[in-house]
C-alpha positions in Angstrom: 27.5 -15.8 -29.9 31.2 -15.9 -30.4 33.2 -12.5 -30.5 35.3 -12.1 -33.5 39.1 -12.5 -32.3 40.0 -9.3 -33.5 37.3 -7.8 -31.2 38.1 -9.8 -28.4 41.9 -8.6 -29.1 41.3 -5.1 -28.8 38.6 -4.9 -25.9 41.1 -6.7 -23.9 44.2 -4.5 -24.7 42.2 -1.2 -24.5 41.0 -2.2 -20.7 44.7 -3.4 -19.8 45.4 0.5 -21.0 42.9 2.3 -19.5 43.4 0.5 -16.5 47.2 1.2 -16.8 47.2 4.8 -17.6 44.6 5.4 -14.7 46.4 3.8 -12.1 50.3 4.1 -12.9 52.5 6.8 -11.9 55.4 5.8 -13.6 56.2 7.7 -16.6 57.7 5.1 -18.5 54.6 2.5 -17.1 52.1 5.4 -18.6 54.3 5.9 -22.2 54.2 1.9 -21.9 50.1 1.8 -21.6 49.8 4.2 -24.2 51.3 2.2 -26.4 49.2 -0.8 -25.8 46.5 1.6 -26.6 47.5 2.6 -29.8 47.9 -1.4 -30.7 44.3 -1.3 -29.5 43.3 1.3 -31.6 44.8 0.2 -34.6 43.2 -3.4 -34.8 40.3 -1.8 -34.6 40.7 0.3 -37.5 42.0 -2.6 -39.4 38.7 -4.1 -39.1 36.2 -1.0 -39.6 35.8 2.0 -41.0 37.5 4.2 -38.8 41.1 6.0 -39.9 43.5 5.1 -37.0 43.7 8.5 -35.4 39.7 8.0 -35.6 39.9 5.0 -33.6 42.4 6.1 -30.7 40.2 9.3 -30.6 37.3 6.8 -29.7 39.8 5.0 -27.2 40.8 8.0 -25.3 37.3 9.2 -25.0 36.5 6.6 -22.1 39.1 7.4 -19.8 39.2 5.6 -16.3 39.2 1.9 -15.7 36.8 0.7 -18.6 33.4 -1.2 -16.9 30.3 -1.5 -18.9 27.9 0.4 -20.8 24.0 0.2 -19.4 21.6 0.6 -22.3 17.8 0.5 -20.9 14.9 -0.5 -23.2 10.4 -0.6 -22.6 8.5 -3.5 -23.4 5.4 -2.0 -23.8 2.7 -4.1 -25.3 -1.1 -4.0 -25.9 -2.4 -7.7 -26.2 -0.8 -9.1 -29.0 1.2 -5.8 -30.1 4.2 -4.0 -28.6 5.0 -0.8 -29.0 8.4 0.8 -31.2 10.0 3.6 -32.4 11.9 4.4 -35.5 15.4 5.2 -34.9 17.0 8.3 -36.7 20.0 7.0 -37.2 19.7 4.1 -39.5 15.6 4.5 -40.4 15.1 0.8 -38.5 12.8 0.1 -35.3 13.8 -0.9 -31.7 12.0 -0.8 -28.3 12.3 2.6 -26.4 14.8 3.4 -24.8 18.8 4.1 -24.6 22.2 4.6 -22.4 21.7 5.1 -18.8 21.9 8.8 -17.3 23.6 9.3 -14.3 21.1 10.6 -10.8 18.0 8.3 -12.6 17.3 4.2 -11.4 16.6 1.7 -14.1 13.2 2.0 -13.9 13.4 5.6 -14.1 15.5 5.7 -17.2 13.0 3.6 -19.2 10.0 5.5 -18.1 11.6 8.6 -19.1 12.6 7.2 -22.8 9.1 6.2 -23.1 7.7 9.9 -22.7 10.8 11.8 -24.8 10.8 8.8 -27.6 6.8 8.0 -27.7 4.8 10.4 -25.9 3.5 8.0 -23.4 3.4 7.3 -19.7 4.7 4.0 -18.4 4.8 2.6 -15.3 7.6 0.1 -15.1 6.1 -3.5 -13.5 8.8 -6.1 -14.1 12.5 -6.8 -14.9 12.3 -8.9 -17.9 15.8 -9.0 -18.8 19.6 -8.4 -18.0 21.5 -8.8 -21.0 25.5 -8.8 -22.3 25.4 -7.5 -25.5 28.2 -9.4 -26.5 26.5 -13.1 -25.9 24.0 -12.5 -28.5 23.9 -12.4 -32.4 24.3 -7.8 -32.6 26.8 -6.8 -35.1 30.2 -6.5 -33.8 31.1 -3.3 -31.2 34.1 -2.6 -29.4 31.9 -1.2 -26.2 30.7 -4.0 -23.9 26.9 -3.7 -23.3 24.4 -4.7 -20.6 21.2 -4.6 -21.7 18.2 -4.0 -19.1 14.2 -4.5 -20.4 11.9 -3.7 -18.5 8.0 -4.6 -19.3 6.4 -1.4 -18.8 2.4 -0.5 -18.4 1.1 2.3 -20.0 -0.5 4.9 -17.7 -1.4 8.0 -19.7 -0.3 10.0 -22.4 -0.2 10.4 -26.8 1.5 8.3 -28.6 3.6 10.9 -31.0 6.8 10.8 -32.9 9.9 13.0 -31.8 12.9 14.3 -32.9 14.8 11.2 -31.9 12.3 8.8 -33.3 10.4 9.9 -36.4 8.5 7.1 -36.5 6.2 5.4 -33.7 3.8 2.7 -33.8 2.3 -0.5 -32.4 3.3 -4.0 -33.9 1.7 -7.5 -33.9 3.9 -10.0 -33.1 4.5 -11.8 -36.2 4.4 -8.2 -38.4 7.7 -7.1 -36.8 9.1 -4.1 -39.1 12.8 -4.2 -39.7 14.4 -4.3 -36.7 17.4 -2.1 -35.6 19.6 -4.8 -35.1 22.7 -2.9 -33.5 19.8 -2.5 -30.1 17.5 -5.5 -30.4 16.6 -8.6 -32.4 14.0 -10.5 -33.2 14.6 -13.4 -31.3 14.8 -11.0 -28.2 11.5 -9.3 -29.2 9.8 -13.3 -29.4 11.8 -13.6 -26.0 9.8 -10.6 -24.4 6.4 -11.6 -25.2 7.4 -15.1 -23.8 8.7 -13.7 -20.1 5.6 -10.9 -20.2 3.2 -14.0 -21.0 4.7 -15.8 -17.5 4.0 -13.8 -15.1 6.0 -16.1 -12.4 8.9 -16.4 -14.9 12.6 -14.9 -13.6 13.8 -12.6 -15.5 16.2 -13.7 -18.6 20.1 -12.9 -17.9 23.5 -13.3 -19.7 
């Protein structure tokens, strides 16, 4: 999927600053980056709903030279059915899971988000994707995303709801609720049962 302009715009200016205001020593160079910033942060507000001083706020939070975020999902699934949770944030489903923790492996992380979001135990069997957010059809975000699914095998445990996720369930295939779109999309939940239905397939990337 093509990134809007604007996006593009800003993403690129906000990693020339970080980059700059990490690196340089100069004082002018750093008063010169932060300005570049504030450019950033201002096309960005022209386009959303944040206030300016909201969106420089959001800049400045990331300092260091700007890499990507890892968000890591489950693909658990029972036959025909795979398994979701209902987000609190916007009351829509995704697969299990969320942003990398620092001190945990892949695998790790997604077993973990399994137990806190669902209740059960998962052993993690197969890298079924490596995904940048920004190739596929999400709505537009200044963060740039790689996406890692793994198809997990349950092991133990109750399925239950928690805090995070009010709602948890199995779903057939063609019954999909609606989805959360900002963390996955249909297309990639068709996708998963696709790759978990090969079991000689490699695993999906870009």
């Amino acid at each position: 999927m093509e990134r809007p302009t604007w996006l593009a715009w800003a993403d690129t200016l906000q990693t020339i600053a970080a980059a700059g205001l990490t690196y340089s020593r100069d004082p002018f160079d750093l008063d010169r980056f932060g300005q570049v910033r504030r450019v950033a942060a201002e096309i960005l507000a022209a386009h959303t709903d944040l206030d300016p001083g909201a969106a420089l706020a959001r800049l400045e939070a990331e300092p260091g030279y700007v890499t990507p975020k890892v968000d890591v999902r489950a693909a658990v699934l029972h036959g025909d059915r795979i398994l979701l949770v209902q987000e609190v944030s916007d009351g829509r489903w995704s697969l299990p899971g969320g942003w990398a923790d620092l001190g945990e492996s892949p695998g790790e992380v997604a077993a973990r988000e399994v137990r806190e979001e669902a209740g059960l135990l998962v052993r993690p069997v197969r890298l079924l994707a490596v995904l940048d957010k920004h190739k596929h059809p999400h709505p537009p975000q200044l963060a740039h995303v790689y996406k890692i699914i793994f198809l997990c095998q349950p092991t133990g445990g109750t399925l239950r709801a928690s805090a995070e996720t009010p709602g948890v369930a199995w779903f057939a295939r063609q019954d999909l609720p609606p989805l959360s779109l900002d963390r996955v999309l249909p297309a990639q939940v068709e996708r998963l049962f696709q790759l978990a239905e090969q079991p000689g397939a490699p695993a999906d990337f870009d």
